[in-house]
N, C-alpha and C positions, 0 to 999 in steps of 0.2 A: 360215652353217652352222647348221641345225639341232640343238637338242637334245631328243630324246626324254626324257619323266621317266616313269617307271613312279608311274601312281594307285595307291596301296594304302588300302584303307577302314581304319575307323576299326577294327570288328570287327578285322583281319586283325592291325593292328598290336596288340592288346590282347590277341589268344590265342598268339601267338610270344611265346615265352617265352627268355629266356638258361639254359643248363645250368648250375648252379650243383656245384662238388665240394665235397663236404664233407670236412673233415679229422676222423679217426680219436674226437677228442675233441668235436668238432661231435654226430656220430654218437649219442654215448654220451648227452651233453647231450640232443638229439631227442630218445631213447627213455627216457630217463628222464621228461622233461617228458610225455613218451605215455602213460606209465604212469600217474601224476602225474593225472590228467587221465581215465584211463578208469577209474581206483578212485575217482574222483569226480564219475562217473555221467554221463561225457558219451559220446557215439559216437563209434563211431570215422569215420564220414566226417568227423563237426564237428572232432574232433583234427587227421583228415589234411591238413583247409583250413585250420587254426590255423600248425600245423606246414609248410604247404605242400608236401607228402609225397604223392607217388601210390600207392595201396596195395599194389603194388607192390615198391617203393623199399622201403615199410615191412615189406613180408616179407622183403625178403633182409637188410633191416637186423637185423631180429630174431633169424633164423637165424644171421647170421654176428659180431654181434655182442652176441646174448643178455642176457647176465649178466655182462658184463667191464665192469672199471671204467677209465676213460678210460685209465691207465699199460697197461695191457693191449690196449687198443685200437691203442696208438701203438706198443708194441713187438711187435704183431700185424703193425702194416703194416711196420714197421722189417725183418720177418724174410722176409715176405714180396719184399721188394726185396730184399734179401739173396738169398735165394734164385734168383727171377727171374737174377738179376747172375754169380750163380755156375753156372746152368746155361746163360746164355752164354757164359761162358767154357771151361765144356767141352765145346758145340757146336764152338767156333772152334779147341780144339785138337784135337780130334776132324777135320776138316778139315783141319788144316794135319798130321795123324801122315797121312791118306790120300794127301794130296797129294803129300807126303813121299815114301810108299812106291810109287804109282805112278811118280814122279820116278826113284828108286832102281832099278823093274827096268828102266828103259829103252823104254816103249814109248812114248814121246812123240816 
């Protein structure tokens, strides 16, 4: 029995990259060190590569995490899951009242 192996070059392997998540306090830390960093007259691609940030990344960081200090950062995601959580739960009663009252008039 044969086994085929997939060649991959050197290149291929080197620009696949793993997605990395950052947590809420990571975040804060990055943009700080950004800041840090472009008031001390470097650029910002040389930041992005320091930081390993696609600029990107780095706008929405900045937009959605601004001026918050890491405690706000984490109970920014805390509510946001919160939320998320809670309007599953009224999708699924929302469902089960329709279900419910189709059940109730009988046309099943």
């Amino acid at each position: 029995m044969k086994v085929k192996r997939l060649a991959l070059s050197q290149e291929t392997l080197m620009t696949t990259k793993r997605r990395k998540r950052h947590s809420p306090e990571q975040i804060v830390r990055k943009l700080r060190d950004a800041d840090a960093m472009l008031n001390a007259g470097k650029e910002l691609a040389a930041v992005l590569q320091v930081l390993e940030l696609s600029e990107a990344t780095y706008g929405r960081w900045r937009t959605q995490y601004g001026g918050m200090k890491a405690e706000e950062a984490v109970r920014l995601q805390k509510l946001e899951d919160e939320n998320r959580r809670l309007k599953q739960l009224v999708a699924d009663l929302s469902l089960d009242n329709q279900m419910l009252k189709f059940v109730a008039e009988g046309n099943w």
